[in-house]
N, C-alpha and C positions, 0 to 999 in steps of 0.2 A: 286224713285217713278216717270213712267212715266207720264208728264201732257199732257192732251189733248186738242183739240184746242178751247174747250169750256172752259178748263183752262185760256189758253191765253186771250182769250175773255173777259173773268170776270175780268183779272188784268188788262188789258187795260180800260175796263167799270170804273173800283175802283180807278186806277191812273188818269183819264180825270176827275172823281168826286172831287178829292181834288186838279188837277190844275185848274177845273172851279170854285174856290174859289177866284180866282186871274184873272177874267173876265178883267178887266181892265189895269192890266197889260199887258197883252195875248196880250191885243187888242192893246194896242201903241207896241208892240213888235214887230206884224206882219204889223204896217204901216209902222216900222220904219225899216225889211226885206222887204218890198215893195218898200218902198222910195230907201234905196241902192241898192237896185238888179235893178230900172227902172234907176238910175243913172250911178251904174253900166255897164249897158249895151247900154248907152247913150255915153261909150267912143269910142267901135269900129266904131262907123259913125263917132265921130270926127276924128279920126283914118284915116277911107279909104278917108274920105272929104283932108285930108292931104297930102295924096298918091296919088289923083288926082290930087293933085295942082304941084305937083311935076311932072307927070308921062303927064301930057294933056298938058302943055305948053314950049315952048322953053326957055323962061326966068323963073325962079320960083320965085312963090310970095312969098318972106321971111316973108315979112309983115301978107300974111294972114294966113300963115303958123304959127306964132308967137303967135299970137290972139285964133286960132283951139289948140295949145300946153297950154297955159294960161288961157284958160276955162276947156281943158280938168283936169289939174292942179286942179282948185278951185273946179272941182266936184268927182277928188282924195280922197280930203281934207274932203271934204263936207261929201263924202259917209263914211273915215274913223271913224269921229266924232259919224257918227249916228249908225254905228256897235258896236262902242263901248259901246255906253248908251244902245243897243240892249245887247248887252254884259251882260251887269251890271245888267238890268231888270231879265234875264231871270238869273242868278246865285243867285238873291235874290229870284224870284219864287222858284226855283228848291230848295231853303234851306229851304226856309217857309213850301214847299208841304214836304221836309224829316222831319223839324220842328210835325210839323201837326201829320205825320204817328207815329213817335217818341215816342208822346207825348200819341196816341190813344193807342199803344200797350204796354205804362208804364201807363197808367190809366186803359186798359183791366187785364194786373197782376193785380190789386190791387184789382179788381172784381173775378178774377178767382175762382173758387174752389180749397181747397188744392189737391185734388184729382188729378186736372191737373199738379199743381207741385209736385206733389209728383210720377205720374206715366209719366213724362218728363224727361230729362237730362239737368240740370240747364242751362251748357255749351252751349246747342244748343239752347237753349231760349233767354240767351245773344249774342249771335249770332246772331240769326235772327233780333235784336232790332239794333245790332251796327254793325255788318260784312253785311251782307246784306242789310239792310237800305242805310250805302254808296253804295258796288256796285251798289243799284237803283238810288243813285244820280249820281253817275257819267255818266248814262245810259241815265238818264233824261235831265240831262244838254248840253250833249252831241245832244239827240232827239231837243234840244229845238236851240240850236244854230246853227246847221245846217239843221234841216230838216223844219224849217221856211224858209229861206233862199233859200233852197235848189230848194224847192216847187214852190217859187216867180220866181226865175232865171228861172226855167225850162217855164213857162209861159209866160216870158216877152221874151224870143230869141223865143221863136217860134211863138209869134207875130212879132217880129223885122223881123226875116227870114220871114217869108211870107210876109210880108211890101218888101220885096228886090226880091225876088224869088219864087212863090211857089213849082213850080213842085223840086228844092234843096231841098228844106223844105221836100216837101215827102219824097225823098228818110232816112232822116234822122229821119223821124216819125218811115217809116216801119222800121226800122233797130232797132229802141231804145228800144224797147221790152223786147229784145234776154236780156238787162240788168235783165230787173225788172224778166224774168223769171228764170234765173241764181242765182238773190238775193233770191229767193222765196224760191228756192231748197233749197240752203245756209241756209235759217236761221230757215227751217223746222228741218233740222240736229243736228242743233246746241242748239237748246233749252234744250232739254234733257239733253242733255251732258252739259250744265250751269248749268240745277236743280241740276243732280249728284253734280256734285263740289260744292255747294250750300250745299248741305247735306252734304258731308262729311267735308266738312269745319267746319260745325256746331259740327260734331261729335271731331275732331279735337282740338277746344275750347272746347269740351265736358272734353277733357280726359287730357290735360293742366292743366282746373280749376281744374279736380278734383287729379292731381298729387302734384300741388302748396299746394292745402289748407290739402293735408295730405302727407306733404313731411317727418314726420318726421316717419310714420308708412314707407312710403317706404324706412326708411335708414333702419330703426330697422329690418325690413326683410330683406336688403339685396336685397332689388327690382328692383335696378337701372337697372339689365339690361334685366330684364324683362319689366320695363318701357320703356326702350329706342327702345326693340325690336317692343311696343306695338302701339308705337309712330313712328316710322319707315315703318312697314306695314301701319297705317293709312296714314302717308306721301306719299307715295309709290303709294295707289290709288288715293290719291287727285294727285300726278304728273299727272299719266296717263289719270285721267278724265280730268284736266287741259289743258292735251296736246291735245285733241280730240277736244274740247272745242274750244282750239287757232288755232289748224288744221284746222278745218271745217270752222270757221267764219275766217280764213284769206287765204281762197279760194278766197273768194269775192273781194278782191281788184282789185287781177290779170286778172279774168276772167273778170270784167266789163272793163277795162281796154281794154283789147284785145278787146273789141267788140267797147269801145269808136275810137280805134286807128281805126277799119274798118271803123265807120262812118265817121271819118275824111278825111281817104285815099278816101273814097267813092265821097264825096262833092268835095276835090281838083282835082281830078278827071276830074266830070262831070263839074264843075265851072271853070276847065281850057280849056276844050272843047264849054263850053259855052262863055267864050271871043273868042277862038279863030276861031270859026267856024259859028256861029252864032251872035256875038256879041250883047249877052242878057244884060249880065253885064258890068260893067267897073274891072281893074285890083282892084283899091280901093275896091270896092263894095263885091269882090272877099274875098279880107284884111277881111274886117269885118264880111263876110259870115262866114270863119276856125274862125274867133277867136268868134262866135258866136255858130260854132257847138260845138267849147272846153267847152264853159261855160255851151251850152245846157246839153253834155253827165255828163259833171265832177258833176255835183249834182246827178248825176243815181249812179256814183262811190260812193259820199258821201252819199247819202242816202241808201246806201246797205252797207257800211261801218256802218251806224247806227242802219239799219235793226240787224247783228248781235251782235251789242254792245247791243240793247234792248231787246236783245235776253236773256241777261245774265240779263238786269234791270229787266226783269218780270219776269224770273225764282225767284232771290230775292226776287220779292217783295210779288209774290205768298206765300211764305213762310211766307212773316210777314201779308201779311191778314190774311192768313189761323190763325194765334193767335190772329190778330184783330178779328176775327168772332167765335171764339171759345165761345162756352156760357157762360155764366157768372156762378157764386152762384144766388143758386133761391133768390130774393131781399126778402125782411120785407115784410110782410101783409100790406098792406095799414091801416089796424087798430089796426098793432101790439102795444101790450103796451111799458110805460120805465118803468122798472123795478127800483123801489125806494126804498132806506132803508130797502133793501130784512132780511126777518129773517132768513133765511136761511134752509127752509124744503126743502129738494129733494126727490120727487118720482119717483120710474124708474119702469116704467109699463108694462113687459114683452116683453124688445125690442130684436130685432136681428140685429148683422150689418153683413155686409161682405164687404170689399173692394174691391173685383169681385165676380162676380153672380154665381161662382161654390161654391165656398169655404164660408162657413159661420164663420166670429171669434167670434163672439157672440150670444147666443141663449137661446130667451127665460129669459130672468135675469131681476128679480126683487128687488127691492130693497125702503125701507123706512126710510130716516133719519132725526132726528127730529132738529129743530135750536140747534146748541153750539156742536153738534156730532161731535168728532174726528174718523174717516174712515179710517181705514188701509187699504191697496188692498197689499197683496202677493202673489207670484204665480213663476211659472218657465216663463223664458223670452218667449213671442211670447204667451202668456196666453191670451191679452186682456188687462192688467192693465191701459195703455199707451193711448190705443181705446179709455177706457170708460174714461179718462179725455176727450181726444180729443170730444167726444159726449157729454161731462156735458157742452164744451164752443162751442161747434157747429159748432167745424171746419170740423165737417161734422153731417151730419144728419141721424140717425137713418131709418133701411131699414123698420121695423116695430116696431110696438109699439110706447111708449110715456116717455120722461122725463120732469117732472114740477119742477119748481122753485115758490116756496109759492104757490102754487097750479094752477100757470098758464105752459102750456106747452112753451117749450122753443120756438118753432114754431110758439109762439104768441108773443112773445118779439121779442121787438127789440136786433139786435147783438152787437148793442157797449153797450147797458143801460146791458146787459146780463154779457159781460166779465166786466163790470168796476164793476160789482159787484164780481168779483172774481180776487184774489192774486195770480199769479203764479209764483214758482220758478220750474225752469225745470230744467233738467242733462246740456241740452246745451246752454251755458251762452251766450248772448249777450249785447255787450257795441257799446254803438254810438260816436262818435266820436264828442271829445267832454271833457269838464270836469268833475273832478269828481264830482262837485254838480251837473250838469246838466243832471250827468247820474242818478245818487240817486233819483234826483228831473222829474223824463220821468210820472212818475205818478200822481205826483203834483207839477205842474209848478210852481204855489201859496205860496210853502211852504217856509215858511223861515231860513236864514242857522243857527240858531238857532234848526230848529226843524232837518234841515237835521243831525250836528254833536249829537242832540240824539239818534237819528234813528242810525246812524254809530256807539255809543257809547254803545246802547244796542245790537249791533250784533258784536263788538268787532271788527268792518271793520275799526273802527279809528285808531289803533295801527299801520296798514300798511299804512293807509291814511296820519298820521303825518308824516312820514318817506319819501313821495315823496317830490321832489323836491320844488313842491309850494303845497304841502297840499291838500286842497281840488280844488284848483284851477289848480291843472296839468292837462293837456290837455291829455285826453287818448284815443284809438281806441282797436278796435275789436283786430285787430294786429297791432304787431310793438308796445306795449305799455310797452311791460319790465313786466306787471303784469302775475303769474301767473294763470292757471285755478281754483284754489281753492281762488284765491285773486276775481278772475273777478264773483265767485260763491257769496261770501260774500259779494258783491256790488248787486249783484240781488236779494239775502236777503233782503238788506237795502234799496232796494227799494218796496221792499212788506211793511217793516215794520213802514215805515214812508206812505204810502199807508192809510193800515189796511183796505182793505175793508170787506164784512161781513162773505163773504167764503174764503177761501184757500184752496191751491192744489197745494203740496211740491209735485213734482217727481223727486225721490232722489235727494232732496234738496242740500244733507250734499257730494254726490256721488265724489266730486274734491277736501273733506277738509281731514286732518290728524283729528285723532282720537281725540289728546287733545284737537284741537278747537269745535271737534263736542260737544266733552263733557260740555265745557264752552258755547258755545249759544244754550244749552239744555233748559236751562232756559230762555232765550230769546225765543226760540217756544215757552215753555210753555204760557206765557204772551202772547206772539202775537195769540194763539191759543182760549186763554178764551176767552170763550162765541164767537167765532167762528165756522161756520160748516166749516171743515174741513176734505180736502181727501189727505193721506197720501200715496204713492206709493213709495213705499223701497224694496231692497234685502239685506241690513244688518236688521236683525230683531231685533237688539238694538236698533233701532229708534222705533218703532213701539209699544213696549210694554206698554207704557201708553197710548194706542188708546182706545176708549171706546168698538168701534169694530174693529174686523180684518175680513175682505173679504180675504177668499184662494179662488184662482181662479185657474181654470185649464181647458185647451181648451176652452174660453169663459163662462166657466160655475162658478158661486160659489158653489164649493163642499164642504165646511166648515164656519162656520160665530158663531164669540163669543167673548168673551174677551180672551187677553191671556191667564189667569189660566185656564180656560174654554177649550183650545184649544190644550191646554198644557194635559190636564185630559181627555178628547178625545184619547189621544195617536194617531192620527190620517195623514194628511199627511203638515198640520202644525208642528205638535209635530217632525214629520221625518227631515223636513228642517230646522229646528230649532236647533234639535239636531246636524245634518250636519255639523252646524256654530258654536256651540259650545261646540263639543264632547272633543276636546282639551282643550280645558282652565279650 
């Protein structure tokens, strides 16, 4: 994605915003780049003062020779100290301001809509947070230690120089130019080609994460060297954007370089004609002049050296505003309700969704369930079932129409009073890291392990739970915990069940257990399901038969609704998928 220069503009805008948080810092930063750069350049007159004592008298004064070496010495010293606490300042700014962005783009996730994570690449979002956030630190850190500095030096020799000479001083004004327009070119080049790499970097972590967290479907196919191939081409353009990248911004060195060496050869030059023909200067005077035009050009060098390193920090960091500023989820109503001790009636008022604006997955679906309703939803995959959970907890919102919860639209609740009213077990299990009470107990922190080992004893999750190591007290994660996925299912049961809030919504619940367990915490749903509304979304149709209703859905639409026997007597296109599943047995 090419950026334009009104791109660059805003990240510079958005980066000066969160280092002028750090006004104070900033400001002893840049006295204490002013203090060593005026001290700094405080040596060459002790310098050429040295070289006259030498070079103007027949006998040389050691003495006062000793005295000029001895101060020059203590403001060595002097000037070290204060770079370095310069140093120290601007590395804690620069982590505060990465600190800061960090912090804004993992509190904007947690606002986002699922919509944006869902139509992103995980990979490239972790990227932008942790790959490109450094490369902006080290762009910034880089900007802040030398181009303070940089800035100071260049103003104080060329007050010094004109203190000593002016018409030298000119020549070395016109001349410095040729630098900054040489950096200018350079680092127009180079931007682009830092975005690229930028991006495919991201893409890169894209396809990493997503090789790692399903390595074992890639053994099972046989994928490895389709992966390696897939990983090799991405590798392949990130080299060559890389090398373009390193190309174009390490033009700059050389090129200012060469123009610093003219200005140099220029001044020795005319300053050797100027003692010898004229006798404007002294030899000394001369001394300090070259060693004042090296310090004047070498910051043109360094600061074109930094021009294209912030070349790469604002391509970065483009990337992570552009997530900072992405919109959020529409927030609550200001006079949304909390939803309390809900009974649990749901009306769904002729809604329609679509996840892009061509294609509609839902249309038009109505629906009335009265409190303690068990809810089947069947259907062939890519039907909706899945949607319309995702719309009853409002991880997205409905393109038309309305669903109420006790007759308020969800639109009018609040989101956490909304889900903490509702149970979920999904197909895909998540455990925190962490023990096993404390994963049981993610619902109610309150509960005590008393109530957790019921909860574990009526879903039959105790039987594995005794067998670890320390019981309930083993430390487990996501991966890497030794439990199985039907193990790590039955703990997301038992954290519903020790819950109980006043709806549920199994989707395929039972989908990572063996058949004889399913059969044994049949009767555990049942119990956790009385006097519950409940919405049941299954493709083994033996779970679902004792639902009060079954929703068949197909294309977004409910084209069937009744009880089993009902559905079954129908002969319909329940009765067909039904049969499908149990024409053998």
């Amino acid at each position: 994605m090419k950026q334009t220069k009104s791109d660059q503009r805003k990240a510079i805008e958005k980066t000066l915003a969160y280092v002028g948080r750090y006004k104070v810092q900033i400001t002893f930063s840049i006295i204490l780049a002013a203090a060593s750069a005026a001290l700094t350049l405080y040596v060459p007159i002790l310098i050429g003062q040295a070289i006259d004592l030498i070079v103007g008298v027949h006998n040389v004064d050691i003495i006062g020779i000793v005295r000029i070496l001895i101060k020059a010495g203590i403001i060595v010293v002097v000037t070290a100290v204060m770079q370095w606490l310069m140093s120290i300042i601007n590395n804690k700014v620069t982590f505060r301001v990465v600190r800061d962005i960090r912090n804004e783009a993992f509190e904007k996730l947690q606002k986002l809509p699922l919509s944006y994570i869902d139509s992103h690449v995980h990979g490239d979002i972790v990227s932008r947070i942790i790959a490109d956030v450094d490369q902006f630190a080290d762009g910034l850190l880089m900007g802040f230690t030398q181009f303070f500095t940089g800035v100071v030096t260049i103003l104080g020799t060329l007050c010094f120089m004109l203190s000593l000479e002016p018409r030298i001083t000119l020549i070395v004004v016109i001349l410095t130019p040729i630098s900054l327009f040489i950096a200018k070119a350079i680092a127009k080049a180079t931007y682009n080609y830092f975005m690229v790499q930028s991006e495919i970097r991201g893409e890169q972590t894209a396809l990493i994460d997503e090789l790692i967290g399903n390595m074992k479907i890639v053994k099972a196919f046989s994928h490895e060297e389709q992966s390696a191939a897939d990983f090799e081409e991405i590798n392949e353009r990130l080299t060559k954007a890389s090398i373009k990248a390193v190309f174009y911004s390490s033009l700059t060195n050389p090129c200012t370089r060469f123009v610093n060496s003219l200005i140099y050869a220029a001044v020795a030059l005319v300053g050797a004609v100027s003692i010898i023909r004229f006798d404007l200067i002294t030899v000394g005077e001369l001394t300090c002049f070259l060693s004042y035009a090296t310090q004047y050009t070498k910051p043109f060098n360094e600061i074109s050296g930094v021009v294209t390193e912030l070349q790469n920090a604002l391509a970065c960091a483009s990337r992570v505003f552009e997530l900072i500023e992405e919109q959020p989820q529409i927030p609550d109503k200001k006079n949304a309700h909390i939803l309390k001790n809900a009974e649990g009636s749901v009306s769904i008022s002729n809604i329609d969704f679509s996840y892009t604006p061509d294609t509609k997955l839902i249309k038009s679906l109505s629906l009335d369930v009265k409190p303690g309703t068990r809810i089947a939803i069947v259907g062939p995959t890519g039907c909706g079932k899945t949607t319309l959970i995702n719309l009853l907890m409002r991880f997205y919102d409905v393109t038309d129409g309305s669903i109420g919860i006790d007759g308020q639209d969800v639109r009018d609740i609040t989101r956490s009073s909304l889900r903490e009213s509702f149970g979920m077990v999904l197909q895909e299990t998540w455990i925190k890291s962490g023990t096993v009470c404390e994963n049981i107990a993610m619902g109610r922190p309150d509960a005590t392990r008393e109530e957790i080992i019921a909860a574990a004893k009526a879903t039959h999750a105790d039987r594995f739970i005794e067998r670890l190591p320390e019981g309930y007290d083993t430390v487990i994660s996501d991966t890497g915990s030794g439990l199985s996925q039907g193990q790590k299912q039955l703990l997301c049961i038992t954290r519903v069940m020790l819950h109980l809030p006043p709806m549920l919504i199994l989707d395929e619940a039972t989908s990572s257990i063996d058949t004889r367990t399913e059969a044994i915490i049949q009767s555990s749903f049942a119990r956790m399901m009385k006097g519950r509304t409940s919405f049941i979304v299954a493709h083994r149709l033996s779970t679902v038969r004792e639902a009060d209703i079954i929703l068949v859905m197909k294309d977004g639409n409910v084209i069937e609704k009744g009880d089993h026997k009902e559905l079954l007597a129908k002969n319909g296109f329940y009765a067909e998928l039904y049969n499908s599943q149990f024409a053998n047995v």
